[in-house]
C-alpha positions as CSV (number, residue, x, y, z in Angstrom):
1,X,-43.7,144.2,9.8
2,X,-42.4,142.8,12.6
3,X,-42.4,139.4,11.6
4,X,-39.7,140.7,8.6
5,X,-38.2,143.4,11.5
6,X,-37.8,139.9,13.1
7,X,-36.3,138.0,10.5
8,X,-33.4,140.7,10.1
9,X,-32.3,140.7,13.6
10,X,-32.1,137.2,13.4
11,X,-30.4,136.9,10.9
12,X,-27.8,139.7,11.8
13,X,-27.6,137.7,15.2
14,X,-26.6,134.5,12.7
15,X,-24.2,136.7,11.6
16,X,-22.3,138.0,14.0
17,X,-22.3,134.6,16.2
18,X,-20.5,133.1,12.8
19,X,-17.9,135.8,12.7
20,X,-17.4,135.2,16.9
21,X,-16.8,131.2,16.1
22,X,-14.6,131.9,13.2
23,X,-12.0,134.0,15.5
24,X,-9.1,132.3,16.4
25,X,-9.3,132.7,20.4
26,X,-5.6,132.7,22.4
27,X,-5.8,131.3,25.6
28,X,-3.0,132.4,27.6
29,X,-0.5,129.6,28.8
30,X,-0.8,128.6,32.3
31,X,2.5,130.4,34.6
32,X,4.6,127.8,36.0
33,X,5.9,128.4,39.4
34,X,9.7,128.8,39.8
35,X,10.8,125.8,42.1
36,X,12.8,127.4,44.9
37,X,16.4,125.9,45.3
38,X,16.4,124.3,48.6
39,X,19.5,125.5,50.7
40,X,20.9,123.1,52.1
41,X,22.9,123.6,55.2
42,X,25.6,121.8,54.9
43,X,28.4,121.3,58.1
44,X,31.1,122.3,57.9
45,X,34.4,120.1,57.3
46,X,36.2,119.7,60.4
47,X,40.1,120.7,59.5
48,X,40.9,118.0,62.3
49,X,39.1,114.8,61.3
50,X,40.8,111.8,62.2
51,X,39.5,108.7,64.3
52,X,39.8,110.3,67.3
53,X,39.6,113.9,69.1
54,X,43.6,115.9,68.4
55,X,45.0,117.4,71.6
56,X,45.8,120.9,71.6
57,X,49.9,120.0,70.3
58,X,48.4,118.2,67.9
59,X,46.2,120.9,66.5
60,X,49.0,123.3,66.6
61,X,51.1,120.8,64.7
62,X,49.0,120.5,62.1
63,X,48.0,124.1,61.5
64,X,51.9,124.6,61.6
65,X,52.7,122.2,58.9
66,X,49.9,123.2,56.7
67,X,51.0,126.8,56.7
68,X,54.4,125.3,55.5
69,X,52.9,123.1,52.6
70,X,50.6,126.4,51.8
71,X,51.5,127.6,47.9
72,X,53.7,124.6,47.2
73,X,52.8,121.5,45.1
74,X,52.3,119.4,48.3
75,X,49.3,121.6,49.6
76,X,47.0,119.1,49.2
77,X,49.0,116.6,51.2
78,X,47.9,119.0,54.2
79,X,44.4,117.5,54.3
80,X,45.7,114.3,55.1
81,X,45.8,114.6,59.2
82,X,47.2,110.7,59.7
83,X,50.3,111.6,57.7
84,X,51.0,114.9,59.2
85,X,50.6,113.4,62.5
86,X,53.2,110.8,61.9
87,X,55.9,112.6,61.1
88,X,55.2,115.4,63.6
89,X,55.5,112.6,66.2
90,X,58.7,111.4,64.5
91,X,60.2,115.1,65.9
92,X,58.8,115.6,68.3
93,X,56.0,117.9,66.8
94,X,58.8,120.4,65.9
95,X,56.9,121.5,62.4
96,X,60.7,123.3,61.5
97,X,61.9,119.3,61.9
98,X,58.6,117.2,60.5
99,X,58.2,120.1,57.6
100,X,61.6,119.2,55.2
101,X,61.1,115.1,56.7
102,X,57.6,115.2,54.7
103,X,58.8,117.2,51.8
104,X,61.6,114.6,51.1
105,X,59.3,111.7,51.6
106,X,56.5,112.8,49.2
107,X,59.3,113.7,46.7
108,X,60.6,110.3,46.5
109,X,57.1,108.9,46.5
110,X,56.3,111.3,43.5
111,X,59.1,110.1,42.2
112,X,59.6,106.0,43.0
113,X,56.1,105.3,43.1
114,X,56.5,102.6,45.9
115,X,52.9,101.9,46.2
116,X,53.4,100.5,42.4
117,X,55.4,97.9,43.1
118,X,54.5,94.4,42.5
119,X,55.8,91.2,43.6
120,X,57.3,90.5,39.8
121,X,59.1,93.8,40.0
122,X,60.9,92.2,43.0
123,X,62.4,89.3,41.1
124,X,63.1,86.3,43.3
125,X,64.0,88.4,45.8
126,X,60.8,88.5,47.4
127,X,60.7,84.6,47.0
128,X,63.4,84.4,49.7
129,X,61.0,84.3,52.6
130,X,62.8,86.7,54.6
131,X,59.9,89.2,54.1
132,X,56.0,87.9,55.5
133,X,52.7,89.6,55.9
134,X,51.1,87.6,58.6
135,X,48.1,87.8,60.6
136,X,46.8,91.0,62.5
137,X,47.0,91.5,66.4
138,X,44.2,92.2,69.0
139,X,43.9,95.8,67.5
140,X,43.6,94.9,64.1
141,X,47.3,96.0,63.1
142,X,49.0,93.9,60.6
143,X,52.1,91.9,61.2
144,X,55.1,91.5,59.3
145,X,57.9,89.4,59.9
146,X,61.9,89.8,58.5
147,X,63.5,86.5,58.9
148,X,67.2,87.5,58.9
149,X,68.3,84.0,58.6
150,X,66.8,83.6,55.1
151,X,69.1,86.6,53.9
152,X,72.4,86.6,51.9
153,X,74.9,89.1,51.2
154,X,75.3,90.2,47.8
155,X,73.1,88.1,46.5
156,X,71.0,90.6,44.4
157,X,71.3,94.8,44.3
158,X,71.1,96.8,47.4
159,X,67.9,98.7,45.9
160,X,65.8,95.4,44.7
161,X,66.0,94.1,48.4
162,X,65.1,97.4,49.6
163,X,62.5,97.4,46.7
164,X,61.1,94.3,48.3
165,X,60.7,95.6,51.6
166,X,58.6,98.6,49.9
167,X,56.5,96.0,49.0
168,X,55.7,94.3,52.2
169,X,55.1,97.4,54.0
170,X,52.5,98.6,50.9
171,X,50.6,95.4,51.1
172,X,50.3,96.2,55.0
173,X,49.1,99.0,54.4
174,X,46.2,98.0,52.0
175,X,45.1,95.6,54.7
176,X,44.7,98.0,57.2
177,X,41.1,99.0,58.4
178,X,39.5,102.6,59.6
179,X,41.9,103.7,62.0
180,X,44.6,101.4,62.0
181,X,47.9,103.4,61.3
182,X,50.9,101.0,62.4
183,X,52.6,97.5,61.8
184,X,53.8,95.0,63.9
185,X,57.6,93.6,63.6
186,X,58.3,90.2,64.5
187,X,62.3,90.6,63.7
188,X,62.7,86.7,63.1
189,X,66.9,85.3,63.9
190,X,65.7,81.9,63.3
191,X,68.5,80.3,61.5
192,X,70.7,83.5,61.7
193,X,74.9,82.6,61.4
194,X,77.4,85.0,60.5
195,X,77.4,84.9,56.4
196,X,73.9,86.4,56.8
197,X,75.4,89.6,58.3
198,X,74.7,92.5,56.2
199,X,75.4,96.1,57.8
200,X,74.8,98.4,54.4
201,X,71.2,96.2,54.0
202,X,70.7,96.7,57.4
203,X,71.3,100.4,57.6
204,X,69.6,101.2,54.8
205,X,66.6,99.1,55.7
206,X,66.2,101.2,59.2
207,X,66.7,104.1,57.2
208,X,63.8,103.0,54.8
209,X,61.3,102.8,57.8
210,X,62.1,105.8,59.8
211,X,62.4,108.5,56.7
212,X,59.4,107.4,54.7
213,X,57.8,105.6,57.1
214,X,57.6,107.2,60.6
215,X,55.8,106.5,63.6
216,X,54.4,103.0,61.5
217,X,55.8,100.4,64.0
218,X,54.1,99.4,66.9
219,X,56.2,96.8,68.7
220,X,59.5,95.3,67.4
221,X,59.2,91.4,68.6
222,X,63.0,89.9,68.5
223,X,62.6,86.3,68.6
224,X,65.3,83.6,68.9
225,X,67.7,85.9,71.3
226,X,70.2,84.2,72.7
227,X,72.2,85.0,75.7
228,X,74.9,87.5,74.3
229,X,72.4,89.3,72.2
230,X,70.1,89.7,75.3
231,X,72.9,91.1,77.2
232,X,73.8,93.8,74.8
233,X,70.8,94.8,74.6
234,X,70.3,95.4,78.4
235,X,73.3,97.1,78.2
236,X,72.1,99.5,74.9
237,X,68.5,100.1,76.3
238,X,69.4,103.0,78.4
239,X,71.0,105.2,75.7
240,X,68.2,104.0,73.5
241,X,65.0,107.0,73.5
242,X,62.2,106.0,75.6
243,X,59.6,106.0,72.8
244,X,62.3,103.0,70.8
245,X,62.7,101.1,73.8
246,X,59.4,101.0,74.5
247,X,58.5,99.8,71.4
248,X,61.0,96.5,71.5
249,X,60.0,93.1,73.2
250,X,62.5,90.6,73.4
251,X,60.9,87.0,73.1
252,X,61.7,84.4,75.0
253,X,62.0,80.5,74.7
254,X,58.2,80.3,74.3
255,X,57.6,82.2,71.2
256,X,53.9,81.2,71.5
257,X,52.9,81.8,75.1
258,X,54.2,85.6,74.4
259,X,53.0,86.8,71.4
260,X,49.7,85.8,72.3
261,X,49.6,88.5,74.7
262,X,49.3,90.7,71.5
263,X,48.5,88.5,68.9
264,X,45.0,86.0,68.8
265,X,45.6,82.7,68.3
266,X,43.8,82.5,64.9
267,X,46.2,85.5,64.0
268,X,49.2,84.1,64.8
269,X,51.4,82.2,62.1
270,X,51.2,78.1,62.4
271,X,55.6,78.4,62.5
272,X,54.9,80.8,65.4
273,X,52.3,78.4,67.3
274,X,49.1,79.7,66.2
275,X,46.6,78.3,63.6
276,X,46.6,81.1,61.0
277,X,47.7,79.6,57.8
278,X,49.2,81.9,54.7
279,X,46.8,82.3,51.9
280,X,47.8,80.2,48.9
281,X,48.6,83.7,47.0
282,X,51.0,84.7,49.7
283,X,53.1,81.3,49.8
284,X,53.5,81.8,46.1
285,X,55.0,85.5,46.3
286,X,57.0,84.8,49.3
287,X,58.3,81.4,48.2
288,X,56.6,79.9,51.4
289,X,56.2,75.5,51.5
290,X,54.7,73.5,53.7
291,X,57.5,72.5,55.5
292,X,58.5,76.1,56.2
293,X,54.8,77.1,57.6
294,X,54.5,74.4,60.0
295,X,58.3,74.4,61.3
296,X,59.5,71.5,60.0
297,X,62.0,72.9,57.7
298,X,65.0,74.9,59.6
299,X,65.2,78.4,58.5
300,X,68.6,78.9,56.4
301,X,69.6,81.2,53.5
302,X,67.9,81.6,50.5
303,X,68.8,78.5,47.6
304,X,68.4,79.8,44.2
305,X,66.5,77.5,41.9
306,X,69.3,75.9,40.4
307,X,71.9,76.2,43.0
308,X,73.0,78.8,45.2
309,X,74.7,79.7,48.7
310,X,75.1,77.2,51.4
311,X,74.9,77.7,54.6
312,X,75.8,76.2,57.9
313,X,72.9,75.4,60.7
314,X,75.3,76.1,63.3
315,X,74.6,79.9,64.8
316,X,78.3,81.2,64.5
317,X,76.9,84.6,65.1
318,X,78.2,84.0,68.8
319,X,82.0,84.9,68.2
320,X,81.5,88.5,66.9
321,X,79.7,90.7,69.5
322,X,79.2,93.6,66.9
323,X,77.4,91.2,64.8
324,X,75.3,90.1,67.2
325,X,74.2,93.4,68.4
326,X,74.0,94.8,64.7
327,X,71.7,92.2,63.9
């Protein structure tokens, strides 16, 4: 009996371990752990930041001019602290002054694109050599030249000369490094007579600079004064604002020996005295030979391929005092 009690149990144990494996047994997914977002604390931009600490005017320029540009299409333009800066300084950190001043110049860069402009846009023009990007001086500024006796009269449009000097100042301003804001001037009368006299050019040209470009220009370097143009300007300086005199240096006989007091020798052009030579790319856009980079050649108006103006080598700016101070 209990061997068959025995045999039933077993097999009723059989049983109900077959039924137990045949069940389909859910194991429950492992929970994955949410990944906490890290915060990151992040600094806050300073509304200030330029390459150097603003003064207190300074500051209340720029919050002043911002909260003129606020809600208009120039808003953005805000942000850039260099800009607002520049023309603040240009009135004397008046915002009521430096506010419209901006507003016109981004308009016509909106509108001209000036940045755009390439050296073919410029024609020949720009192959007169009166316009140069140079070297840099001891602070890393670029240096441009204007070499009034390469310039005639006439010759092409009022706007595609001014065009071409949109062009110098834009390639400046790509070369520039981190916290280089301004240009140097080397105003060049090297074979300057009286057919290269130009006052509309010459307006317009300062014009240029000072509406769309303010507070750009370092130091002015006049080279080839003579006496009359010397004495004029001793007599002008007074009446001239303090921040524009300052910024002129009349060179004298030794064009060399001064502008290395601003300028490195390995900066300074090879026509000026240095031993910076012009890139190959550069002598093609500004029409620059050899004879004309090492001073062999005498500076006189531009030639047109083909034929053009002549001009005398004799400086007969001399007999008109207005031209001579003009220029």
């Amino acid at each position: 009996e209990m061997s068959s009690k025995y045999k039933k149990d077993r097999a009723k144990g059989l049983e109900s371990d077959s039924e137990t494996q045949s069940e389909t047994v859910e194991v429950p997914e492992p929970t994955k752990k949410k990944k906490r977002k890290k915060t990151k604390t992040s600094t806050p931009k300073n509304p200030y930041e330029y390459h150097r600490e603003l003064t207190d005017e300074e500051k209340r320029g720029v919050d002043a001019m911002r909260e003129r540009l606020k809600g208009t299409e120039w808003e953005s333009s805000g942000e850039d602290v260099g800009q607002l800066l520049r023309f603040l300084r240009a009135r004397d950190y008046d915002a009521n002054k430096s506010h419209p001043m901006l507003v016109e110049a981004l308009e016509f860069f909106k509108q001209y694109k000036p940045e755009k402009i390439t050296a073919e846009d410029c024609g020949d023009e720009i192959k007169t050599g009166k316009y140069l990007v140079l070297g840099n001086d001891k602070a890393g500024r670029p240096v441009l030249a204007y070499r009034s006796g390469r310039h005639t009269p006439g010759r092409v449009p009022l706007e595609q000369s001014i065009k071409s000097a949109h062009f110098m100042m834009h390639e400046a301003l790509r070369r520039m490094g981190p916290g280089v804001e301004k240009i140097n001037l080397v105003f060049d009368r090297e074979g300057f007579i009286r057919k290269c006299f130009d006052p509309p050019f010459l307006k317009e040209l300062a014009n240029t600079f000072e509406k769309l470009y303010p507070e750009r220009v370092e130091k002015i370097f006049v080279r080839e004064v003579n006496w009359l143009f010397w004495i004029m300007y001793k007599i002008a300086k007074p009446f001239l604002p303090t921040a524009t005199a300052s910024k002129i240096v009349l060179l004298g006989s030794d064009t060399r020996k001064d502008l290395l007091n601003y300028v490195e020798e390995n900066q300074l052009w090879v026509r000026y005295g240095g031993t910076w030579k012009m890139p190959e790319s550069y002598k093609s856009i500004f029409g620059i030979s050899e004879g004309d980079e090492d001073g062999s050649t005498p500076v006189e108006q531009y030639k047109p391929p083909g034929g053009g103006s002549s001009s005398s080598k004799v400086d007969e700016a001399d007999d008109d005092p207005q031209e001579e101070v003009v220029c």
